[in-house]
N, C-alpha and C positions, 0 to 999 in steps of 0.2 A: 229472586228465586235461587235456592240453595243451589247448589252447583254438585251433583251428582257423582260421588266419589269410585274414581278408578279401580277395578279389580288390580289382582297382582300381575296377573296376564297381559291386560293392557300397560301398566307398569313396565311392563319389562318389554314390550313391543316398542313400544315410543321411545326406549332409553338408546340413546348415540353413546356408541363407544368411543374414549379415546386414550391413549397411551396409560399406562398408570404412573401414578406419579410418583414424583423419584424417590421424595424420603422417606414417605410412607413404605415404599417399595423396598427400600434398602432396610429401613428398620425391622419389617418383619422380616427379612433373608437372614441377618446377622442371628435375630431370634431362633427363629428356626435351624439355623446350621450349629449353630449353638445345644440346641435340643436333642435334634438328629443324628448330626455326621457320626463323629466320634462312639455314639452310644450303640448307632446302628452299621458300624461299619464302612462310613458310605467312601469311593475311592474313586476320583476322577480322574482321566484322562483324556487331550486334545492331541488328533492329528491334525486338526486347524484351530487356530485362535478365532475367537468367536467376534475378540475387540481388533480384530485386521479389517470385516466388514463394517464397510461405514453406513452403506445405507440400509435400505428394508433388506429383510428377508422373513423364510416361514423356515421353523424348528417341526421336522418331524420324528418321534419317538416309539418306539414301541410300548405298547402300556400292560406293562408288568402287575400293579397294585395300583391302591387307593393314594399312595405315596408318593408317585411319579412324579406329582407337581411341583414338588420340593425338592425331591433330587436334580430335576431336568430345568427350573429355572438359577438355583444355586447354580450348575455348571456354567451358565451363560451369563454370571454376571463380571461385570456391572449392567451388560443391558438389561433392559427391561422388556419381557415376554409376557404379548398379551395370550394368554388361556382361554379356549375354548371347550366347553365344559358340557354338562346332559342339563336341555331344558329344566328339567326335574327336580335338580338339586337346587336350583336358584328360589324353590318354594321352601327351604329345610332355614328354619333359626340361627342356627348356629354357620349356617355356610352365606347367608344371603347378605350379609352384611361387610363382610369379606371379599365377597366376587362383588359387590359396586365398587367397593375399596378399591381394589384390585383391576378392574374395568375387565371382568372376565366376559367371554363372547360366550352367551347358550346357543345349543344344538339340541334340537331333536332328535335322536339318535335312530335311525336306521330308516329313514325317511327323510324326502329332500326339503327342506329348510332352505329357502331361499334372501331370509334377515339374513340366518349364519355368514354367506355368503356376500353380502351387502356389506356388514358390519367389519370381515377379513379385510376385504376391499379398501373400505376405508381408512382400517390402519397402515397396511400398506402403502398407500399412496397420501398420507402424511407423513411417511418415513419410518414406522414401527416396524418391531418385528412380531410374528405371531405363531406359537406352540400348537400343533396338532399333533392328537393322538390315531391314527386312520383308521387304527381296528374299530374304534368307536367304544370300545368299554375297556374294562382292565379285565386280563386274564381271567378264565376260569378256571380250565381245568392246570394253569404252570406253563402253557405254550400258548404260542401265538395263534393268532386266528387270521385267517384273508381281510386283507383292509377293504372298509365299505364301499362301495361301488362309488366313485366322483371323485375320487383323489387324484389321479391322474389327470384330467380335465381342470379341476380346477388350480394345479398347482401350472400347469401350460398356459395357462389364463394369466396368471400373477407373472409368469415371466421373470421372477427374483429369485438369487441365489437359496438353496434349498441345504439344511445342515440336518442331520441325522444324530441322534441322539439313544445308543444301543442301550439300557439296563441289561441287566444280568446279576440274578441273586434277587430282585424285588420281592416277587412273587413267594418265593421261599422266607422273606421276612415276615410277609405279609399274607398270609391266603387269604382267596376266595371262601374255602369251607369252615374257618375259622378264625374269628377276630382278634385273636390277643398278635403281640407281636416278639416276633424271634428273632434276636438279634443274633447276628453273624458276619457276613459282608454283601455289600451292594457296589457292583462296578457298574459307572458309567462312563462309556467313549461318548466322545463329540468328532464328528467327523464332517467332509465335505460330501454331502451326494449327487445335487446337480448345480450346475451354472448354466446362468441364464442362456448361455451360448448351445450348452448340452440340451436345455428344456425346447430349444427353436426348432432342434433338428430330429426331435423325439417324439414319435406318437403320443395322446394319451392313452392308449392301451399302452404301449411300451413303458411310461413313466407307471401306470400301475403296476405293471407288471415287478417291475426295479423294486419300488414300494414294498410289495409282498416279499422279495427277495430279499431286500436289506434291514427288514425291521425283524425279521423270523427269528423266533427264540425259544429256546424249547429251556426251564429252567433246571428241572429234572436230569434232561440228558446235561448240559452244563456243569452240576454240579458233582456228577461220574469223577470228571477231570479235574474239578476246581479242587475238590473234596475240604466245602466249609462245614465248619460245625455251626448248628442254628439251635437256641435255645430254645424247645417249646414247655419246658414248664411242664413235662410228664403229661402233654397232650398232642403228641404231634400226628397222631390220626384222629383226635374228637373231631365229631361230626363228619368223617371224612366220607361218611357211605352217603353224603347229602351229592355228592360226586361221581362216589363209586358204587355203583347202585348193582349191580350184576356181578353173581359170582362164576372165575372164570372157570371153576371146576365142572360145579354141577348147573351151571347155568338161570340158577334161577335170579330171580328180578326183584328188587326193593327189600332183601331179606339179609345185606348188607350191615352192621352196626360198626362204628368205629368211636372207639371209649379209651380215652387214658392216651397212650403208644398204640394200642391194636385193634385192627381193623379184623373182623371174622363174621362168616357167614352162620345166622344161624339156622341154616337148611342141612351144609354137612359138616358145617367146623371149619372150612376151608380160610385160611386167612394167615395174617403178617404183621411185627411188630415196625412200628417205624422208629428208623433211632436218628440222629441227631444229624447223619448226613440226607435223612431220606429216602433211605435203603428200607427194601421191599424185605424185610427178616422171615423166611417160613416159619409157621408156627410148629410143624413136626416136617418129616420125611414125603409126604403125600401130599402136600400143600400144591396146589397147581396157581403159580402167580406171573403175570408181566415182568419186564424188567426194572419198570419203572412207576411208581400213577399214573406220569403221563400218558405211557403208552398203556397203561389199562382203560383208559380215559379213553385213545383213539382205538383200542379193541372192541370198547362198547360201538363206539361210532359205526365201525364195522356192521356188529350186529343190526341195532337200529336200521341202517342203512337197509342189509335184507328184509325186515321185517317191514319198512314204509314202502317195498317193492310188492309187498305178498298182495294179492287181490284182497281187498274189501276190510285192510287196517283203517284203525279207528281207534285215537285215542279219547276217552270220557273223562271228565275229573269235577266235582264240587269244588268251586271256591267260592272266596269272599274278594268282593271287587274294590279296590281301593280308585280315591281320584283326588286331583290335586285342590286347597285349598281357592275359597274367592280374595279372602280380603285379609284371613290370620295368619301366617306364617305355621307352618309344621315345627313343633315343639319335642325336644324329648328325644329326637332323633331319629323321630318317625320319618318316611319317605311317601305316605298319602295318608289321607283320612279313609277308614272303612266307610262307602256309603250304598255299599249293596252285596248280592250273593245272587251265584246264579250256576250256571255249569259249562264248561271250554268244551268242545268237538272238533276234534282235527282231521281229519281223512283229506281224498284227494278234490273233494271240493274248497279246500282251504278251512279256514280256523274262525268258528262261528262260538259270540258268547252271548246266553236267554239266562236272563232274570229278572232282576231288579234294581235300579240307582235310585237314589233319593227317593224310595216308599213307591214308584212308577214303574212300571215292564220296561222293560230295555233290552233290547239284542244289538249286536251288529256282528259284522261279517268281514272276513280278508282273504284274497284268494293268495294261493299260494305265491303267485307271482309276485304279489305287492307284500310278503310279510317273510322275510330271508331269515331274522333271527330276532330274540327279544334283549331288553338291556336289563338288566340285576344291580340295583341300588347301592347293595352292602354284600351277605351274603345270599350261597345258593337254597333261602325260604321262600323267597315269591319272583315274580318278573313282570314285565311291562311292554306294551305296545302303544302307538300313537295311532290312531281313528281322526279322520278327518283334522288333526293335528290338535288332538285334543289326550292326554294321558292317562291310562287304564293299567293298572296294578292287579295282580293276580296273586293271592296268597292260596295253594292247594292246601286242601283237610290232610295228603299225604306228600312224603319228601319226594316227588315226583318234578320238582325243575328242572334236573337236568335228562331226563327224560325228553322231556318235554321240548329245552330246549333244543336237543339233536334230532329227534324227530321232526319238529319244526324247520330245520333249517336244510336235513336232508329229502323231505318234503319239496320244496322249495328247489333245491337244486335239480331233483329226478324230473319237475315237471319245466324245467326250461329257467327257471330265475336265471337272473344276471349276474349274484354270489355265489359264484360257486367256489369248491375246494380248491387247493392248491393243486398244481399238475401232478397226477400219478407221479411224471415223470421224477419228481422232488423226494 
């Protein structure tokens, strides 16, 4: 009897991780630093030597861009860091072949995964060291996000020295609202964060807490000081209203466009060139702008914030539901297959999708409590959630992601979630 061939899922369930191996490993870092450093800047500094620790430990970084993985395991060599990555991407052609190389660990992002956790374990206690990112995706808006709830706990659990790994300047190489890349500078420290002796005497709430405190990075406000020049190629606001979606003048919503250097509303004109550090340029004398994207970014947050408070909000949106392959790999640098359409509802009963998957009705449902925030593939065009730990893509008819996302996640906080923001007090 034929023997009934394994999905990719099951694939990648049964697969034991272990260390990566050395030459392989080494060969591509040369590679890559080769491609990289120099071209993009990149600049490293240790206030601890990485090769002083002989045994395990876990690397955590702040995740700036899509980049990180190259900057953050180049600093730490020669050892060799195993990566922990989004389930997601272990279905994409061009990356999946790589991450077995590599023996990267998936993660389901924003939901607990309990392989992830098995698989961490195991490196560790054969003597590896292993890379996490806690926010669980790279930057959106330029700054940092609160790391996902279970970092704390699990890093009190491994009980191995803990090293911290700050970028600065990534994000600005690299955006979220735009894929080409700007070369300029990227700093990265390597530091000491906890020892085993610190992690004993430390709550995990306290260790999370450290966490949030020591990965926080705001790229924008850093660059005020740093003042680098970043190449964007006479685009460094395209697509930037997929971001900045509200204008701060006259207030209105999705009426945002950002083309060439300049981002401008087309409700009153209100808008700003961005030049080469960054900088928020008025386009005349009455331009009403932040000081920064960033904090245009946390202005909106603001807003939303009051409006998921107002009685009887409700967001609606048509999309097209993407989901992960069974058995072909994602080609082309796709991040799902489209295999239905249907429409998202968000209010205070949680975040409900009715339509259609594979040509059959299909809804399902999240309450607020269980869905803190969603993960974004590449950039801000669609986003994704895990159901019963299965993976669901959402491309909207409108640039409505990050919308979506902050509402979503302030949603989620208003009604007791366990992610919440960073302390006022911060």
């Amino acid at each position: 009897m034929k023997k009934e061939k394994k999905t990719l899922a099951e694939q990648l369930s049964a697969r034991k991780t272990r260390k990566p191996p050395a030459l392989i490993y080494l060969i591509l870092a040369f590679v890559w630093k080769c491609l990289y450093f120099r071209r993009l800047g990149v600049h490293i500094t240790k206030t601890v030597d990485p090769k002083n620790y002989k045994g395990p430990y876990i690397v955590v970084s702040n995740h700036a861009s899509r980049m990180d993985y190259i900057y953050t395991g180049l600093a730490f060599l020669p050892h060799r860091l195993n990566f922990v990555a989004g389930y997601n991407e272990f279905f994409r052609s061009h990356l999946a072949f790589v991450f077995r190389l590599l023996q990267v660990i998936p993660k389901r992002n924003f939901t607990p995964d309990l392989h992830t956790v098995k698989e961490i374990m195991r490196i560790i206690r054969a003597g590896g060291r292993v890379i996490l990112f806690p926010e669980g995706m790279s930057s959106i808006g330029g700054n940092s996000q609160p790391c996902a709830i279970g970092g704390g706990k699990l890093l009190k659990k491994l009980g191995v020295p803990v090293l911290v790994c700050r970028i600065r300047g990534g994000y600005l190489t690299n955006t979220k609202y735009c894929l080409d890349e700007r070369r300029g500078r990227v700093e990265v420290e390597v530091d000491e964060l906890f020892s085993p002796e610190k992690l004993s005497v430390m709550t995990a709430e306290e260790i999370q807490a450290a966490l949030d405190a020591e990965i926080r990075n705001d790229d924008y406000a850093w660059n005020k000081t740093a003042r680098v020049a970043y190449d964007g190629h006479g685009r460094m606001a395209q697509d930037l209203h997929t971001l900045l979606f509200k204008c701060p003048r006259c207030g209105e919503e999705l009426r945002m466009k950002g083309e060439g250097d300049i981002i401008r509303c087309e409700a009153c004109g209100n808008g700003a060139s961005l030049n080469a550090y960054y900088d928020l340029i008025p386009l005349d004398d009455t331009c009403v702008l932040p000081e920064t994207p960033s904090a245009w970014w946390n202005w909106q947050r603001e807003q939303v914030r009051a409006r998921v408070a107002e009685p009887g909000f409700e967001l609606r949106e048509k999309v097209r539901l993407g989901t992960l392959p069974k058995y072909e790999y994602l080609k082309d640098q796709k991040t799902s297959e489209i295999t239905g359409e249907g429409e998202l509802v968000l209010n205070r009963d949680g975040f409900t999708f009715t339509g259609k998957n594979l040509g059959e009705a299909f809804t399902f449902h999240l309450s607020p409590g269980e869905l803190p925030t969603y993960g974004m593939c590449t950039d801000v065009t669609r986003f994704y959630t895990f159901f019963r730990s299965e993976f669901y893509e959402f491309f909207p008819e409108k640039n409505t992601v990050a919308l979506w996302l902050m509402a979503t996640e302030e949603m989620h906080r208003r009604c007791g979630g366990a992610w919440q923001d960073y302390p006022k007090a911060e």
